[in-house]
C-alpha positions as CSV (number, residue, x, y, z in Angstrom):
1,X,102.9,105.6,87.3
2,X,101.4,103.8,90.0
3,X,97.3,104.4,90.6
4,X,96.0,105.7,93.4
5,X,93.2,103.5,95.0
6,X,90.6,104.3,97.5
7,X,90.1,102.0,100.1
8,X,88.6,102.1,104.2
9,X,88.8,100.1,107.2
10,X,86.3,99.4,109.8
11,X,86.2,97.0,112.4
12,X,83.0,96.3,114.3
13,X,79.5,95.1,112.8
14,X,77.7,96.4,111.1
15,X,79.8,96.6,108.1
16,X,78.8,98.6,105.0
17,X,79.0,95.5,102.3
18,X,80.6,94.5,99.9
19,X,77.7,95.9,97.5
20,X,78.0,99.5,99.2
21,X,81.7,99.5,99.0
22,X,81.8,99.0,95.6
23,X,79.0,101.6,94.9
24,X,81.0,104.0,97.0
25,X,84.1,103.5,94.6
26,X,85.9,101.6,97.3
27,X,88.7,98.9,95.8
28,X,89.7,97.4,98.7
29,X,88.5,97.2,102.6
30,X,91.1,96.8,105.7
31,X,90.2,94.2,108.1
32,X,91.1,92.6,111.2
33,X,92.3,89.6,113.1
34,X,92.4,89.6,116.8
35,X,91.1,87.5,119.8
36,X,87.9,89.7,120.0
37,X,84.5,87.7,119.7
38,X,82.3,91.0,119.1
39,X,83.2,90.3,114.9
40,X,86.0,92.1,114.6
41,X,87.7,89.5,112.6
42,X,86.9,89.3,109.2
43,X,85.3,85.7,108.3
44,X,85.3,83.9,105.4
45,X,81.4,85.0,104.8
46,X,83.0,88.3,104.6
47,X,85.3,87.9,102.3
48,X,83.2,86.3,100.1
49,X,80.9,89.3,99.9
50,X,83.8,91.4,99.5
51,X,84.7,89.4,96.0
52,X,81.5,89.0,94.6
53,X,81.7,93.0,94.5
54,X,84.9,92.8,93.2
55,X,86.4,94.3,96.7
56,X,89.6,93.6,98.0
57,X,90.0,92.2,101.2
58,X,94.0,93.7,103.1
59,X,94.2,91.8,106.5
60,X,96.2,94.2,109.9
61,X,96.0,91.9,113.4
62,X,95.4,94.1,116.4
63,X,94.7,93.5,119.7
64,X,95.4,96.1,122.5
65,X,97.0,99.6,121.1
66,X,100.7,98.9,122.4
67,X,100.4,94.7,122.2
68,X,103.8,96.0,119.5
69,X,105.8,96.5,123.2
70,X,105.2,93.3,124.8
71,X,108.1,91.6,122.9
72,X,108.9,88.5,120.8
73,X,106.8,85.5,122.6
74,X,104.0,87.9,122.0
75,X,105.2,88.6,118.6
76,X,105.4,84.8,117.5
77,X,101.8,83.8,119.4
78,X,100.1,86.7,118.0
79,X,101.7,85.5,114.4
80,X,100.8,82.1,114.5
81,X,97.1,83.4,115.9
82,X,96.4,85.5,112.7
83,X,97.7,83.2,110.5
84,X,95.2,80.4,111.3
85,X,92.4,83.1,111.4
86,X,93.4,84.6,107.7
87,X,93.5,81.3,106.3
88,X,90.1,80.3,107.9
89,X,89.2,83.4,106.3
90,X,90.3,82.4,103.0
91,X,93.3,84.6,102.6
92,X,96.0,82.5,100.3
93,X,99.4,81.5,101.3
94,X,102.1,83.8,100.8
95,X,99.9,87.1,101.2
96,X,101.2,89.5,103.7
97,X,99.2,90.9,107.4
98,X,100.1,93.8,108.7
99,X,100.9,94.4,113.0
100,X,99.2,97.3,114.3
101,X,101.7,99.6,116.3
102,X,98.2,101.7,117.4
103,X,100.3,103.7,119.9
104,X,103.4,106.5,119.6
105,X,106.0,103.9,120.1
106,X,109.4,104.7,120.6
107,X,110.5,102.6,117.3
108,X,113.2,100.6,118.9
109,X,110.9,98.8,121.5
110,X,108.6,97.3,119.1
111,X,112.0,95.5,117.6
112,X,111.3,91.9,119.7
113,X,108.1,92.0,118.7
114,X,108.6,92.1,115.2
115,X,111.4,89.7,115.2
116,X,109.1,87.2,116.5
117,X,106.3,87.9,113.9
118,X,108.7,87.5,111.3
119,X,110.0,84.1,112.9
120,X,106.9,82.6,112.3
121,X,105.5,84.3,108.6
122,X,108.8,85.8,107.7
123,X,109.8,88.9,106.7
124,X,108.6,88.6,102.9
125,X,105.2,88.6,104.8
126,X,105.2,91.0,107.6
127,X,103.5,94.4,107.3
128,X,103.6,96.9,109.7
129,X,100.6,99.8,110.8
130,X,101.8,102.8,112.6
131,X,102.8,106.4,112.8
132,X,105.9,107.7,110.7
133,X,108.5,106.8,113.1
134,X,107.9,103.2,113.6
135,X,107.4,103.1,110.1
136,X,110.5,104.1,109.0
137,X,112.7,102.5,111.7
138,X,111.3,99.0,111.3
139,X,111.6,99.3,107.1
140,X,115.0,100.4,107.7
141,X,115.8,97.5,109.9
142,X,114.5,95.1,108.0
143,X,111.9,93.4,110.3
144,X,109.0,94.4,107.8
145,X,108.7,94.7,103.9
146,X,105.0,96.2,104.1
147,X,103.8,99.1,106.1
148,X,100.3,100.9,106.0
149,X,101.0,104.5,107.9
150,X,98.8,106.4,109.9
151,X,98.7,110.4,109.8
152,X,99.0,110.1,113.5
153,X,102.2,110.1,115.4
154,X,103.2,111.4,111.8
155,X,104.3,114.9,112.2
156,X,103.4,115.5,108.4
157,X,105.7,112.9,107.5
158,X,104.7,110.3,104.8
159,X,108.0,107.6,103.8
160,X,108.0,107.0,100.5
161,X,107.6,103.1,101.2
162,X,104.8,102.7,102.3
163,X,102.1,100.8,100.5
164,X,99.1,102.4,102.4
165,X,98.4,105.5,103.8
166,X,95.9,106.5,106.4
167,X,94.7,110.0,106.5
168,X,92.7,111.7,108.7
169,X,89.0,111.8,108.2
170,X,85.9,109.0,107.7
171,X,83.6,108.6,105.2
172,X,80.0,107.1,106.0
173,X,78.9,103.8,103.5
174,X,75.8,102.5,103.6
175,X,75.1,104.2,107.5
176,X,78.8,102.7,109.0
177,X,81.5,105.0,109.8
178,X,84.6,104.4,107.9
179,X,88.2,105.1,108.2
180,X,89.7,106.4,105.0
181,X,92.7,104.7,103.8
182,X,94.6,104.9,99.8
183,X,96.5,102.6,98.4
184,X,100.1,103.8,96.9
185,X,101.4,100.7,95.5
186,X,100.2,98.2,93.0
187,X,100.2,95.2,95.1
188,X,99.8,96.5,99.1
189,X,99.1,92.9,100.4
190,X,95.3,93.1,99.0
191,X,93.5,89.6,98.2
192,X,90.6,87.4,97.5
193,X,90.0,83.8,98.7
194,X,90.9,81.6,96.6
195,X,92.7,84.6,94.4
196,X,96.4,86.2,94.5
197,X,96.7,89.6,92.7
198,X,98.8,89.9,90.0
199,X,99.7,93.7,90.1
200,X,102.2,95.4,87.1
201,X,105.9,95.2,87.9
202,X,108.0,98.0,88.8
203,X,111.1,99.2,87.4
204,X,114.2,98.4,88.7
205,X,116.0,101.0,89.1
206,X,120.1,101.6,89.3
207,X,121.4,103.6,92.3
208,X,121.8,106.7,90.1
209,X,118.7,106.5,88.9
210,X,117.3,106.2,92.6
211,X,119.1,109.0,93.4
212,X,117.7,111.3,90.7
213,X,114.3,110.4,91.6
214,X,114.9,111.1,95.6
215,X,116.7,114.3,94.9
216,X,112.8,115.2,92.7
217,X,111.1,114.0,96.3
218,X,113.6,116.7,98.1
219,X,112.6,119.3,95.3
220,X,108.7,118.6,95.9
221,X,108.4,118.3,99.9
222,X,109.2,122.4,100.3
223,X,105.7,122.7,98.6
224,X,103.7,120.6,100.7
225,X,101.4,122.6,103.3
226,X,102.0,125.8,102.5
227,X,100.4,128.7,104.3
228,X,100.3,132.2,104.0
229,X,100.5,135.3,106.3
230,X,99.8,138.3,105.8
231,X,100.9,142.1,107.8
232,X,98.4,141.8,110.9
233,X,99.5,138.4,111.7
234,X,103.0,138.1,111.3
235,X,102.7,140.6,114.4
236,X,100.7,138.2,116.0
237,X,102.7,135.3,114.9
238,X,106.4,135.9,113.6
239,X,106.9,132.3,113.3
240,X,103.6,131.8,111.0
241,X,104.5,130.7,107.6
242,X,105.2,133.5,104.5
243,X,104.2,132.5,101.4
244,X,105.5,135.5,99.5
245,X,109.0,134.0,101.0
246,X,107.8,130.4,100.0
247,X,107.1,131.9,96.3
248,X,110.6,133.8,95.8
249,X,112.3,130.8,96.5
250,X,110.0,128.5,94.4
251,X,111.1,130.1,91.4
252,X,115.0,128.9,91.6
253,X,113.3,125.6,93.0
254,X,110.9,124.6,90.2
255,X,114.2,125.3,87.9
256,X,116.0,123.0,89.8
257,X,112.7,120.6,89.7
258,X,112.5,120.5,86.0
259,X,116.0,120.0,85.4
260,X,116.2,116.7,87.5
261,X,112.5,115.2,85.5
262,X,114.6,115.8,82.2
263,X,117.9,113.8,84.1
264,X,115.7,111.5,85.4
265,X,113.1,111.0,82.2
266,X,116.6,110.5,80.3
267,X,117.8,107.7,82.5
268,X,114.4,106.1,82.5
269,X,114.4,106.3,78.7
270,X,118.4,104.8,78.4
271,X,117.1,102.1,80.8
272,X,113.9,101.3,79.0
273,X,114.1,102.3,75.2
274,X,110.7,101.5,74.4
275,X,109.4,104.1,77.2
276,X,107.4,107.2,75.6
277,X,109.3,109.8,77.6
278,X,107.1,112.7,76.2
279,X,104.5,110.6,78.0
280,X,106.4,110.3,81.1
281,X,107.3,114.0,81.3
282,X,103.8,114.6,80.8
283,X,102.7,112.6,83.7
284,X,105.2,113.4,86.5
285,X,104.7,117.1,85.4
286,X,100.8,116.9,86.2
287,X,101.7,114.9,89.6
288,X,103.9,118.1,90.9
289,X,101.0,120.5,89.5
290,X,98.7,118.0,91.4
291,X,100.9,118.1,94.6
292,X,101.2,121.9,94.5
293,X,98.8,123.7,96.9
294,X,97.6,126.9,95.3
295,X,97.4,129.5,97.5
296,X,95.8,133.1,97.4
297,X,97.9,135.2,99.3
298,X,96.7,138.9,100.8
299,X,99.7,141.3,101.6
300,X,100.5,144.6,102.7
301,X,103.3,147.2,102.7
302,X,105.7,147.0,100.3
303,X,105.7,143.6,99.1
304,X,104.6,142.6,95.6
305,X,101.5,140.8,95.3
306,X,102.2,137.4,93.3
């Protein structure tokens, strides 16, 4: 199962270091490219710092928030602009940048756009920031294989794709204000000069297979966010949610749940002989008990207290 790794992204000076970052636990910083000249841009002095710490530089070209709209001449100057800046910065060939979509886009109109990044860096190499929607839609087009989502414009919403996740909330690093951002893939288009990561392969897995583990997903997302209500406000707030309902249908759910680990832990097994699937039941049980927000739940009336 795939780490995962705590990163941030910041973009103005002062920046917290490549010393601080690593202190702070941090594997990997975002950075941009752009046509500001306040340093924005990451530079190759930068970078440098970053990999002496042993800090992984990911590269996302932004300039204004909906640049995305302004279509395909804007996608293929903006592509050929942040390719000359990543490789002055020391980024190797081949690694991808992502294209900030720092607005709530309707997807479809960011489509141009796109096409003309991928014109000039191709597809392979084009990574896309943004809220769920945008996400989703241009994955599903194929006009980018790497996307870093944003909890904004989200609704809640993570796809499962996504090689970086921005959640809400900072974290301060040697005095500078940092965005928080994880990593949920082994390679998410992270680098050092001169270096090109060499992260463990996934498994292939047949369309069965892939089904099996999307059906577990389905299983899982009731559980995300729960709430509870209790008497006083379900008459302030019929719509708020009931946990004691949440908990009566879990039971039939987590059934359900274990049923497709052991279909899928077999399939992985058949595929792979030499997989320890005592070990892999082990681990994808601890993920659900990790996703699973416990919740203490205060009831009247008649209803048993779980």
């Amino acid at each position: 199962m795939t780490d995962i790794l705590d990163g941030v992204d910041y973009p103005w000076p002062p920046y917290p270091g490549g010393a601080a970052l690593k202190a702070a636990g941090k594997a990997f910083a975002c950075r941009y490219l752009s046509h500001d000249t306040r340093g924005k841009n990451l530079s190759r002095a930068e970078a440098d710092d970053l990999a002496a710490h042993g800090v992984w530089a990911v590269l996302v070209w932004e300039t204004t928030a909906n640049r995305a709209g302004a279509g395909r001449a804007a996608g293929v100057a903006d592509a050929k602009t942040a390719e000359a800046q990543a490789a002055a910065a020391g980024m190797p060939s081949g690694r991808p940048i992502y294209f900030a979509v720092d607005y709530d886009a309707v997807p479809a109109t960011v489509d141009a756009y796109f096409q003309g990044v991928a014109s000039v860096i191709s597809v392979a190499r084009t990574g896309v920031y943004g809220g769920y929607r945008v996400v989703k839609h241009l994955l599903d087009a194929g006009l980018a294989k790497w996307a870093w989502q944003t909890t904004a414009w989200s609704g809640g919403q993570w796809d499962l794709r996504t090689n970086l996740r921005q959640p809400l909330g900072t974290v301060h690093i040697n005095g500078v204000a940092c965005d928080i951002d994880t990593a949920q893939t082994p390679d998410y288009g992270q680098w050092m000069p001169g270096i090109t990561p060499t992260p463990p392969q996934e498994i292939d897995m047949t369309p069965d297979q892939a089904k099996q583990l999307a059906d577990l997903h389905a299983l899982l997302v009731p559980f995300a966010g729960w709430g509870y209500r209790n008497a006083d406000q379900v008459k302030k707030d019929p719509k708020t949610p009931d946990a004691y309902g949440y908990l009566v249908t879990a039971a039939t759910q987590i059934t359900a749940l274990n049923a497709t680990v052991a279909a899928l832990t077999k399939a992985v097994g058949n595929l792979h002989p030499g997989v320890d699937t005592a070990t892999l039941v082990t681990a994808v049980q601890q993920a659900i008990a990790d996703a699973v927000v416990h919740v203490s739940v205060n009831v009247t009336g008649n209803q048993p207290t779980p």
